[in-house]
PAMARZA-45866 format. One record per atom (N, C-alpha, C): residue in three letters; x, y, z. Coordinates in pm, 1 decimal. Example, Ala and Ser with C-alpha at 12.3 -4.5 7.8 and 13.67 -1.06 7.14 Angstrom:
2
SITE;rest;xx;yy;zz
SITE;Ala;1319.0;-569.0;780.0
SITE;Ala;1230.0;-450.0;780.0
SITE;Ala;1320.0;-330.0;780.0
SITE;Ser;1285.0;-225.0;708.0
SITE;Ser;1367.0;-106.0;714.0
SITE;Ser;1290.0;3.0;787.0
END
This chain:
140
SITE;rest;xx;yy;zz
SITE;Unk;-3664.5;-17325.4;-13482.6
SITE;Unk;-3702.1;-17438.5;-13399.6
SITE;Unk;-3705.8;-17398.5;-13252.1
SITE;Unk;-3617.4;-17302.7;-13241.5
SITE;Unk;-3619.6;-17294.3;-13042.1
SITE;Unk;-3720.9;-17189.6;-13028.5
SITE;Unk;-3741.1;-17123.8;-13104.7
SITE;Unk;-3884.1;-17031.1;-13068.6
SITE;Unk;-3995.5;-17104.2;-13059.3
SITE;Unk;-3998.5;-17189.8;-13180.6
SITE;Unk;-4106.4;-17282.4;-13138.9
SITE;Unk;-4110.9;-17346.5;-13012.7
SITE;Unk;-4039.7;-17397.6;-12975.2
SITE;Unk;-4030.7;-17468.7;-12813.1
SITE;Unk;-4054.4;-17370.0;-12727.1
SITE;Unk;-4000.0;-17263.3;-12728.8
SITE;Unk;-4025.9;-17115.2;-12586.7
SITE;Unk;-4173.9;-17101.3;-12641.4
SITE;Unk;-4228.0;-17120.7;-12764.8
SITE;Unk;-4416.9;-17068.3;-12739.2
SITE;Unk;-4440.9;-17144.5;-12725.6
SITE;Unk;-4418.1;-17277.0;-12756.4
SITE;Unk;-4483.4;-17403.6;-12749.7
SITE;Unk;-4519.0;-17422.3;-12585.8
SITE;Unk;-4369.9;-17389.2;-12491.2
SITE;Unk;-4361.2;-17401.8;-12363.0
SITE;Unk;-4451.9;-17274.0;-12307.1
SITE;Unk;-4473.4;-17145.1;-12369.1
SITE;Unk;-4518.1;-17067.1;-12254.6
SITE;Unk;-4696.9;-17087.1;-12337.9
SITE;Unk;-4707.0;-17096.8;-12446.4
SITE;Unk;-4843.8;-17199.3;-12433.4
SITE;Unk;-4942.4;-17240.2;-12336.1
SITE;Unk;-4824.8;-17385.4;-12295.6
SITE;Unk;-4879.6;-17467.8;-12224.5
SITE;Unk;-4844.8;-17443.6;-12043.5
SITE;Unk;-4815.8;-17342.7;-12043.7
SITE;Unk;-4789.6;-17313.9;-11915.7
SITE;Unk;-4913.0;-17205.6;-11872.2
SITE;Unk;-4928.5;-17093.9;-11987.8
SITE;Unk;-5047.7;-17013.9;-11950.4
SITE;Unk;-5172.3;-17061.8;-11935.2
SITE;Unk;-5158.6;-17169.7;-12071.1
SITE;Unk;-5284.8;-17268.4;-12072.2
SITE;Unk;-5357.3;-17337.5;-11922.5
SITE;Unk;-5196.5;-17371.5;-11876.9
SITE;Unk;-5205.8;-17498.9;-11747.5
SITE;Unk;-5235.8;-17364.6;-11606.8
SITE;Unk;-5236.1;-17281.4;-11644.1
SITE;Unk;-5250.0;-17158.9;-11503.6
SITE;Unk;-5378.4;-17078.1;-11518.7
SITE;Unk;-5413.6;-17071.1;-11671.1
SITE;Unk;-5569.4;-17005.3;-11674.3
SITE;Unk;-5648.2;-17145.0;-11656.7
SITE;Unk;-5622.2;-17221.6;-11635.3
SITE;Unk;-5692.5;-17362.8;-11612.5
SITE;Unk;-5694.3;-17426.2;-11436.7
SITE;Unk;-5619.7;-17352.7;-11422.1
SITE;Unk;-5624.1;-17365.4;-11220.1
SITE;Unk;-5707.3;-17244.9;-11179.1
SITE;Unk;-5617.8;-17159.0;-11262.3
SITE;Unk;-5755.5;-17063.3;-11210.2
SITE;Unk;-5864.1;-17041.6;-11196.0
SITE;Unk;-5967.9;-17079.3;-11326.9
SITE;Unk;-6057.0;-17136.7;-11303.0
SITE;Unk;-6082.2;-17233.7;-11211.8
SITE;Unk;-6050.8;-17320.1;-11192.2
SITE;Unk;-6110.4;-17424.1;-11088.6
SITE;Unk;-6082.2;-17368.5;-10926.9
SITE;Unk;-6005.0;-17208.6;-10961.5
SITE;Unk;-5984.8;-17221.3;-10800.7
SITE;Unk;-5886.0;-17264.7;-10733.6
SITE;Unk;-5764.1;-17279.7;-10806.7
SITE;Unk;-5690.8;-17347.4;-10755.8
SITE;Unk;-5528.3;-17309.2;-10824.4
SITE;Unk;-5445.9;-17310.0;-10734.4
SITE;Unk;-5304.9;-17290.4;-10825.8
SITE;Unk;-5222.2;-17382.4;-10831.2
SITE;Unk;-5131.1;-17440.9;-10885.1
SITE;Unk;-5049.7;-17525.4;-10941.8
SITE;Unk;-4950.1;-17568.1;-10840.7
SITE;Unk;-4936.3;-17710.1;-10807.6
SITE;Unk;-4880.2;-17705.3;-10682.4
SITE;Unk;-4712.1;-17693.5;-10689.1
SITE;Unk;-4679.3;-17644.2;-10591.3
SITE;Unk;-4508.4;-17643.4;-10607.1
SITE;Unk;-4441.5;-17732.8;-10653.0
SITE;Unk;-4489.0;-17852.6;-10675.1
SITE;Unk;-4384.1;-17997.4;-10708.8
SITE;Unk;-4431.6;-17951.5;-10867.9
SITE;Unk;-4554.1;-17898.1;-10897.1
SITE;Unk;-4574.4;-17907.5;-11067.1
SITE;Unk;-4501.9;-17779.8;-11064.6
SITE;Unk;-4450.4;-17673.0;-11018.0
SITE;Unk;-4407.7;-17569.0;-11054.0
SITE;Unk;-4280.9;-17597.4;-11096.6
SITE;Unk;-4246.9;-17671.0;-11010.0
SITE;Unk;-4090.2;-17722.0;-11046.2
SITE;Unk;-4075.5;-17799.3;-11098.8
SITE;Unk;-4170.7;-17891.3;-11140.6
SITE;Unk;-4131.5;-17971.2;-11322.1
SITE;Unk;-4116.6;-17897.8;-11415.2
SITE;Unk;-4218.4;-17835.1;-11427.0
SITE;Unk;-4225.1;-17711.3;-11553.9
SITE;Unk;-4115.3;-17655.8;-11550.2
SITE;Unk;-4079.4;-17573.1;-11471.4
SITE;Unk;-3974.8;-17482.2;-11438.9
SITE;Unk;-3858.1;-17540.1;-11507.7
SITE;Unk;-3843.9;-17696.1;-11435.6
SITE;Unk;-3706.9;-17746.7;-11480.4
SITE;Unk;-3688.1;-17824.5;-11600.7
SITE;Unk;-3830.6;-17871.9;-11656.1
SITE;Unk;-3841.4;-17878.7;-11815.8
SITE;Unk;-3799.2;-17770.7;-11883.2
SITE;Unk;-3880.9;-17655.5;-11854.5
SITE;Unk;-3809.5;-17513.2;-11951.3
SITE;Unk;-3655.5;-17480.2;-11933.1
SITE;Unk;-3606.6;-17503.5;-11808.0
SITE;Unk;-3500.1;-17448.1;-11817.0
SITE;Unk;-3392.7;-17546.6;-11835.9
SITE;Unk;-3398.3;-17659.4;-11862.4
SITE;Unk;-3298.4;-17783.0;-11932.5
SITE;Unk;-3320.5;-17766.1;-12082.5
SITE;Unk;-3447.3;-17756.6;-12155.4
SITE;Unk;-3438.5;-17721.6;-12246.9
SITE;Unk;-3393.6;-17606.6;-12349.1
SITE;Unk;-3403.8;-17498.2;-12242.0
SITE;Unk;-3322.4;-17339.4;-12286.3
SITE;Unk;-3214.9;-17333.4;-12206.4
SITE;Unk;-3134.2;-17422.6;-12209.6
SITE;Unk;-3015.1;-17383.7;-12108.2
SITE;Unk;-2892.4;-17296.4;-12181.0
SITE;Unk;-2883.9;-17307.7;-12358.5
SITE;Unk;-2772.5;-17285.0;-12414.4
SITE;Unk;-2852.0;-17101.3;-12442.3
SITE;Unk;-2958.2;-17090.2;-12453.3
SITE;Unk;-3067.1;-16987.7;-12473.9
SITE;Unk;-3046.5;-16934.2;-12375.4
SITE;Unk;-3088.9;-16970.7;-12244.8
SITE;Unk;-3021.6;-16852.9;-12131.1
SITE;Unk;-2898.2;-16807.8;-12054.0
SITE;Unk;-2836.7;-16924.4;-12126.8
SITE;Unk;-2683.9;-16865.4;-12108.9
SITE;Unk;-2658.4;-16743.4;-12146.3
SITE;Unk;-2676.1;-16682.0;-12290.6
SITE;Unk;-2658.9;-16646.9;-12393.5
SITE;Unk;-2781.7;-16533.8;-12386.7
SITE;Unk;-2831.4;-16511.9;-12357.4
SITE;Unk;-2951.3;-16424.7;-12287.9
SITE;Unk;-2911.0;-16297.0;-12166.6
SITE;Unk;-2880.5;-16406.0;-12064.4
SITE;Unk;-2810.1;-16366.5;-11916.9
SITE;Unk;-2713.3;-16285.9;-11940.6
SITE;Unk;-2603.9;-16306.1;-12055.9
SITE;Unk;-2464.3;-16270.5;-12084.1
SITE;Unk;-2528.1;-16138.8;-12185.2
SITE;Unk;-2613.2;-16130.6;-12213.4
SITE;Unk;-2675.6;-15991.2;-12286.1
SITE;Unk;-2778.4;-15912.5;-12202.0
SITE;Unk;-2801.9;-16002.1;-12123.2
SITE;Unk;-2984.0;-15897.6;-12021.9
SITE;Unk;-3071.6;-15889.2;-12128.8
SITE;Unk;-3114.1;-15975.6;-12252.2
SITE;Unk;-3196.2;-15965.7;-12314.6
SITE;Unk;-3205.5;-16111.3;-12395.6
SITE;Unk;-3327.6;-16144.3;-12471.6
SITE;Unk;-3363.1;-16214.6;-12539.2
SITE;Unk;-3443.4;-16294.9;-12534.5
SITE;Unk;-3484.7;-16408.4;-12570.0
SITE;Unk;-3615.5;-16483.7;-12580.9
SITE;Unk;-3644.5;-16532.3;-12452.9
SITE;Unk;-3567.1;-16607.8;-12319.7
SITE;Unk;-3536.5;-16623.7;-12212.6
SITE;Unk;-3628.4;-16506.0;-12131.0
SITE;Unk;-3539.0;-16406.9;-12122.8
SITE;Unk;-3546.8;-16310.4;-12058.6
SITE;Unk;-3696.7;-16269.5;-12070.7
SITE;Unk;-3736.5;-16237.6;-12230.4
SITE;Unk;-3881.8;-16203.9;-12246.6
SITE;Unk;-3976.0;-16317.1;-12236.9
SITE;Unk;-3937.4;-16471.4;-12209.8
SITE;Unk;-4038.4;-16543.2;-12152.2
SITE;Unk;-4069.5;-16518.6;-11968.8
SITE;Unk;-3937.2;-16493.8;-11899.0
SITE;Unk;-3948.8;-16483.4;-11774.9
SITE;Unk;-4007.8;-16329.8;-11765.1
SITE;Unk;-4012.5;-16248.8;-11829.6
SITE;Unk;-4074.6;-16095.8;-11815.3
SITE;Unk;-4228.3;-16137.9;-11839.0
SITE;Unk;-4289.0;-16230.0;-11896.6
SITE;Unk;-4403.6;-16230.1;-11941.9
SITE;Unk;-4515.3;-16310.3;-11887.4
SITE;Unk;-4435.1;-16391.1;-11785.6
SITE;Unk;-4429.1;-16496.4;-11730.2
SITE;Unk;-4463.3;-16411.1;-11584.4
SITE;Unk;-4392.0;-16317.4;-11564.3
SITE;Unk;-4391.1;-16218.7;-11408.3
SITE;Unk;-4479.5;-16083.8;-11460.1
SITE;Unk;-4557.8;-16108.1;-11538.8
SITE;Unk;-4620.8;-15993.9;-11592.7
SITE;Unk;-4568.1;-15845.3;-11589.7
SITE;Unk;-4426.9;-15849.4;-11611.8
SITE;Unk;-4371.1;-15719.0;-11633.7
SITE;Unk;-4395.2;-15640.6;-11772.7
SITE;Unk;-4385.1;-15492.9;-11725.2
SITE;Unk;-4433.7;-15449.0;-11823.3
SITE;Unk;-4294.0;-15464.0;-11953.5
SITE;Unk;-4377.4;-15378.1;-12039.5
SITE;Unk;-4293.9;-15359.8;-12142.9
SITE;Unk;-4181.6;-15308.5;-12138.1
SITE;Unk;-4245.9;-15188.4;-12087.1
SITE;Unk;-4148.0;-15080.5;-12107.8
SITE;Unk;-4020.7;-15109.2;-11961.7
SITE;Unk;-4060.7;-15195.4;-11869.8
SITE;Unk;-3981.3;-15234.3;-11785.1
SITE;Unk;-3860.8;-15367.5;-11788.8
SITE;Unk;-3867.1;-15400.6;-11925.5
SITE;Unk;-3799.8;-15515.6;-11999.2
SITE;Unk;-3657.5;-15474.4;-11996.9
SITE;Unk;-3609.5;-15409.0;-11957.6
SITE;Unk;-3466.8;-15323.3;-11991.5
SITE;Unk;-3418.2;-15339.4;-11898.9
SITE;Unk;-3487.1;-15264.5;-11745.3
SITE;Unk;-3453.1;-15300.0;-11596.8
SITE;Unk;-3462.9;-15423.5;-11589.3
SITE;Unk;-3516.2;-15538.2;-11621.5
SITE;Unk;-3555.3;-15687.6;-11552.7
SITE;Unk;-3393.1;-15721.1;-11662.6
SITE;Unk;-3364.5;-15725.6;-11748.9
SITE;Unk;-3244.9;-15782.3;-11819.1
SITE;Unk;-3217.0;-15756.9;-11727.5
SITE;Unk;-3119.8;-15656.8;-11738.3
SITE;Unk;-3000.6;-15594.8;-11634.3
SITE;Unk;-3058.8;-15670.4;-11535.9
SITE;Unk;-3112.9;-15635.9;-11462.0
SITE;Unk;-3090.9;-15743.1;-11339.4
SITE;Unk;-3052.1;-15861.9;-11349.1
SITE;Unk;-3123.0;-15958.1;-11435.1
SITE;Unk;-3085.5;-16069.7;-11470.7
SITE;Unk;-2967.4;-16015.1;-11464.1
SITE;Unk;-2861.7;-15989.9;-11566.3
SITE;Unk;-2739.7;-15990.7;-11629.7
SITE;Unk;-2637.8;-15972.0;-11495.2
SITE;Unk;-2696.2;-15906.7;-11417.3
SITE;Unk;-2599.1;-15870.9;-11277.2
SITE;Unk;-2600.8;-15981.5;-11224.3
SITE;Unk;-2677.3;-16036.2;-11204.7
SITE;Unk;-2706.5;-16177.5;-11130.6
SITE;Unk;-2660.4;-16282.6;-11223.6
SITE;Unk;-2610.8;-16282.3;-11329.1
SITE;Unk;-2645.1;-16393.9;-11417.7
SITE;Unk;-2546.7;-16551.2;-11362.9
SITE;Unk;-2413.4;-16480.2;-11289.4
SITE;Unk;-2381.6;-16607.0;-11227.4
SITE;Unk;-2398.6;-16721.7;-11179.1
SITE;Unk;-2500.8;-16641.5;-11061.9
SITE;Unk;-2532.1;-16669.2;-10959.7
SITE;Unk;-2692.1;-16788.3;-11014.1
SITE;Unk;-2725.0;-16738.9;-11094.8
SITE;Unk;-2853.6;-16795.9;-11171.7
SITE;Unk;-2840.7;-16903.1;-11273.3
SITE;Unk;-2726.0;-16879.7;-11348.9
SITE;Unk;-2664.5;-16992.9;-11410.0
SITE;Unk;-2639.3;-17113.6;-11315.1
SITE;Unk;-2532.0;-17126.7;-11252.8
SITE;Unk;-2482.2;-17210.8;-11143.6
SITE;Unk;-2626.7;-17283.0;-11065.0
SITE;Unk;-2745.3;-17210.9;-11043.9
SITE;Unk;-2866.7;-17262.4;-11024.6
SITE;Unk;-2914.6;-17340.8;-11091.9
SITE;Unk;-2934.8;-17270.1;-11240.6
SITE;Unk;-3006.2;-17341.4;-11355.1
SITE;Unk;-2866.4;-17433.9;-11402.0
SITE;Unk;-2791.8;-17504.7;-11350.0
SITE;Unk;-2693.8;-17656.2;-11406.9
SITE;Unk;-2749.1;-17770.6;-11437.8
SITE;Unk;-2780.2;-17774.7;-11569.8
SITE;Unk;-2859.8;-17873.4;-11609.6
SITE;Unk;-2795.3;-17985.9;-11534.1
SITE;Unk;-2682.3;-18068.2;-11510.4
SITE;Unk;-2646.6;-18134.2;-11436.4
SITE;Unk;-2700.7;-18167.1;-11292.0
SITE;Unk;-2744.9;-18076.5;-11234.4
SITE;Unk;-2780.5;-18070.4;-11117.8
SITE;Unk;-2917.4;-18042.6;-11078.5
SITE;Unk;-2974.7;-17969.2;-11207.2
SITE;Unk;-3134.6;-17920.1;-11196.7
SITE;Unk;-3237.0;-18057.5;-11148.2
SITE;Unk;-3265.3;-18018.0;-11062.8
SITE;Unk;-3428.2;-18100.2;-11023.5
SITE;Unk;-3537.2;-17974.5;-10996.2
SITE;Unk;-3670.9;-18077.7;-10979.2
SITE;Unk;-3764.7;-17974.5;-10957.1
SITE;Unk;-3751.2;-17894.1;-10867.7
SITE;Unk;-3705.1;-17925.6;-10737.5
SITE;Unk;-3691.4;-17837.8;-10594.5
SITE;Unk;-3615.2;-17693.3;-10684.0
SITE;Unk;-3460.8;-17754.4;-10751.8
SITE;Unk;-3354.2;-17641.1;-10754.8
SITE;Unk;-3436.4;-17525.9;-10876.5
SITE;Unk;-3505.8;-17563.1;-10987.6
SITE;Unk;-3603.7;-17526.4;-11057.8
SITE;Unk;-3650.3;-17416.6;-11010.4
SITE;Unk;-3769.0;-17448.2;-10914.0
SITE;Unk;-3849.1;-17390.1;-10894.6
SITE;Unk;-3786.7;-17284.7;-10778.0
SITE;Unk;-3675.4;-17343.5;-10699.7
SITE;Unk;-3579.9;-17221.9;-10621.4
SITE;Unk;-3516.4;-17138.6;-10676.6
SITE;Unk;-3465.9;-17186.2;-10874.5
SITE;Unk;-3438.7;-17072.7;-10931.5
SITE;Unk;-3551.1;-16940.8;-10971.1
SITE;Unk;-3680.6;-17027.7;-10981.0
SITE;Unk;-3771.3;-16916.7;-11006.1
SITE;Unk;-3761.9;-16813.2;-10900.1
SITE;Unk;-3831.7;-16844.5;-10765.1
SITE;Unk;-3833.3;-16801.2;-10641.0
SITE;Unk;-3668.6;-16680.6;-10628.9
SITE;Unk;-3598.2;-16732.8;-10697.3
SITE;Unk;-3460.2;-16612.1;-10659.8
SITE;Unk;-3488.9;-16543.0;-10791.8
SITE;Unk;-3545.4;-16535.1;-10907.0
SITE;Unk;-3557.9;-16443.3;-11011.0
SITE;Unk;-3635.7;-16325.3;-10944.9
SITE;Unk;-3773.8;-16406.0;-10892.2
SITE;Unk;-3895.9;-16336.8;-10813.0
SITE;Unk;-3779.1;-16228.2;-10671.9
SITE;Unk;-3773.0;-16318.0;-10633.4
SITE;Unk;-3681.3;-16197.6;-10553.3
SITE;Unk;-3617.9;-16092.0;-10578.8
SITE;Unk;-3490.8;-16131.6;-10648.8
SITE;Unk;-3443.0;-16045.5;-10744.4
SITE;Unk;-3472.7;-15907.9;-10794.8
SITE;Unk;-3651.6;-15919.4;-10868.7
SITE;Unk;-3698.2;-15847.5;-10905.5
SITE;Unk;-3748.1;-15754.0;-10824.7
SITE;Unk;-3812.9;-15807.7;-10699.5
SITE;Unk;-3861.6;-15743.9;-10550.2
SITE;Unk;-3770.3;-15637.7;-10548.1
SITE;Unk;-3626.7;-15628.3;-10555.9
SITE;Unk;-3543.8;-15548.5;-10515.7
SITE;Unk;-3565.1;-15414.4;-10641.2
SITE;Unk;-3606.6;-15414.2;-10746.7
SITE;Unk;-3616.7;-15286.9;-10839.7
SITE;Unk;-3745.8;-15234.3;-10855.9
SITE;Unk;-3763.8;-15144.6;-10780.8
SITE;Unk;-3936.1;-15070.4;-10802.7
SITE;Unk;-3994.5;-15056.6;-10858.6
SITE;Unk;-3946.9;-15047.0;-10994.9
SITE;Unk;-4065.1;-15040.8;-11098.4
SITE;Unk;-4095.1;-15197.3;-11093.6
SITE;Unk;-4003.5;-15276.5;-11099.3
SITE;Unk;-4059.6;-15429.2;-11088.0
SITE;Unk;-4180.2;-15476.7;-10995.9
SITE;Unk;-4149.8;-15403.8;-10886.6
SITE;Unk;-4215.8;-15447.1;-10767.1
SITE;Unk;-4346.8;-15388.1;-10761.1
SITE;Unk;-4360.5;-15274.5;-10856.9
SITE;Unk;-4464.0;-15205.8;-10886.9
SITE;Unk;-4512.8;-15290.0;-11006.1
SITE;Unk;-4480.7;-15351.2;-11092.8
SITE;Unk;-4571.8;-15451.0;-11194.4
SITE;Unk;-4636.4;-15540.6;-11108.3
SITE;Unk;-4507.1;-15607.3;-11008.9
SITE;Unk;-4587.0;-15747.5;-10907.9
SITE;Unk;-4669.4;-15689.5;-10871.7
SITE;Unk;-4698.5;-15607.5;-10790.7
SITE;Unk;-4804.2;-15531.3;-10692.6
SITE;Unk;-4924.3;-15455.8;-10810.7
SITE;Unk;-4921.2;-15479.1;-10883.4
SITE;Unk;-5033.4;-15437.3;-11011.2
SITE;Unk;-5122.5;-15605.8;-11067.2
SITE;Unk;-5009.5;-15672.0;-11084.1
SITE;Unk;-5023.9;-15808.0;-11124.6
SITE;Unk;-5123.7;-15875.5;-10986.9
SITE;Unk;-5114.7;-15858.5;-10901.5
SITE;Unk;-5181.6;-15894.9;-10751.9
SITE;Unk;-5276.9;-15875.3;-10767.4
SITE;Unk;-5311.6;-15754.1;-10754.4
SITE;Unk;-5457.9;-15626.2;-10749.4
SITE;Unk;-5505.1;-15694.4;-10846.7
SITE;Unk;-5491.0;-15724.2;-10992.4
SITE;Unk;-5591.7;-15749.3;-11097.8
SITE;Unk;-5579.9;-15914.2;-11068.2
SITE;Unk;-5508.8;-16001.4;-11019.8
SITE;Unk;-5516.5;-16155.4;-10928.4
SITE;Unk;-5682.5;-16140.6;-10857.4
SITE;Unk;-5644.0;-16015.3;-10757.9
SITE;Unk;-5707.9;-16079.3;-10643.9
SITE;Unk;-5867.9;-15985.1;-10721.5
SITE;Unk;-5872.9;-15864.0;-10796.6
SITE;Unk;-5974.8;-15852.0;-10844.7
SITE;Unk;-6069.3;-16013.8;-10945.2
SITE;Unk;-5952.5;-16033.8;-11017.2
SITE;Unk;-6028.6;-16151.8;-11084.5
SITE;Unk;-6091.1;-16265.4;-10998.9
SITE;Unk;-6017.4;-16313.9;-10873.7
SITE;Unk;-6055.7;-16385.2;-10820.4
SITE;Unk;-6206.9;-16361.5;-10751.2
SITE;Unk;-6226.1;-16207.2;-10687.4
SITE;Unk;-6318.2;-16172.7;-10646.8
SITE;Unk;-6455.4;-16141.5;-10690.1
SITE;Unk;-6381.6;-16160.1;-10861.1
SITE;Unk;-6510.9;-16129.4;-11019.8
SITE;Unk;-6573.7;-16301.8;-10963.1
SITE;Unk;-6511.9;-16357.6;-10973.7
SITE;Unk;-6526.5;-16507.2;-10990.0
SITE;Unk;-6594.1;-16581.2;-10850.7
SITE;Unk;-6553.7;-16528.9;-10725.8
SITE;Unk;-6639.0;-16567.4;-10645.7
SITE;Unk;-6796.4;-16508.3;-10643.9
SITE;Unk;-6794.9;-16388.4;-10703.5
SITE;Unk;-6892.2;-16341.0;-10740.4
SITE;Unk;-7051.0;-16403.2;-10856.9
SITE;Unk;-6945.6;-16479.3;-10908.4
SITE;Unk;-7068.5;-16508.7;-11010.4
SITE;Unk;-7090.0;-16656.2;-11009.4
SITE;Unk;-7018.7;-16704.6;-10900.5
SITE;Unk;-7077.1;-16837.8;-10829.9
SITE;Unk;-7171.5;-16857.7;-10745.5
END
């Protein structure tokens, strides 16, 4: 059942982002942080339990989600897992709103900034962004 909900959720999230894209447009921060804080109230016992390993369904939705590679899935745990305190205490379902949500994303994204091979997926993930975008102004 909870796998179903993590595809069900990253689904409708890729769905809802290849669908801005097209139009040109990206998803505004107040929708980033619904989503955000829908997924992460709903996987809260999932990324507990994730965080406390640097691996698992969590972890490989947020790796897939930041277009990290594969083989870089090992470094992004561990990070998580070093951080996992600090990220928990963020993600408190008690306390989660969209703002704190989407500020937990924004500190994962950071996070990752700090390990090079990571920062080398973001900076790959960009280039083929800003190529697609440039396919697309193109054939308008």
């Amino acid at each position: 059942m909870a796998l179903t909900v993590m595809g069900l959720g990253i689904v409708i999230w890729q769905s809802y982002e290849r669908a801005a894209r097209r139009k040109g447009k990206r998803p505004s921060p107040k929708e980033v942080g619904h989503a955000a804080q829908v997924y992460l109230r709903a996987r809260t016992h999932q990324l507990r339990e994730d965080l406390a390993l640097g691996a698992g369904p969590t972890v490989d939705d947020l790796a897939q989600a930041a277009r990290i590679r594969r083989e870089n899935l090992d470094v992004f745990g561990k990070l998580l897992r070093t951080h996992r305190k600090e990220l928990l205490l963020m993600a408190d379902a008690k306390q989660l709103t969209p703002e704190r949500a989407r500020a937990w994303l924004e500190r994962v994204g950071e996070l990752a900034r700090t390990e090079p091979r990571l920062e080398e997926d973001r900076q790959t993930f960009l280039l083929e962004q800003e190529g697609a975008t440039q396919a697309a102004e193109a054939r308008q």
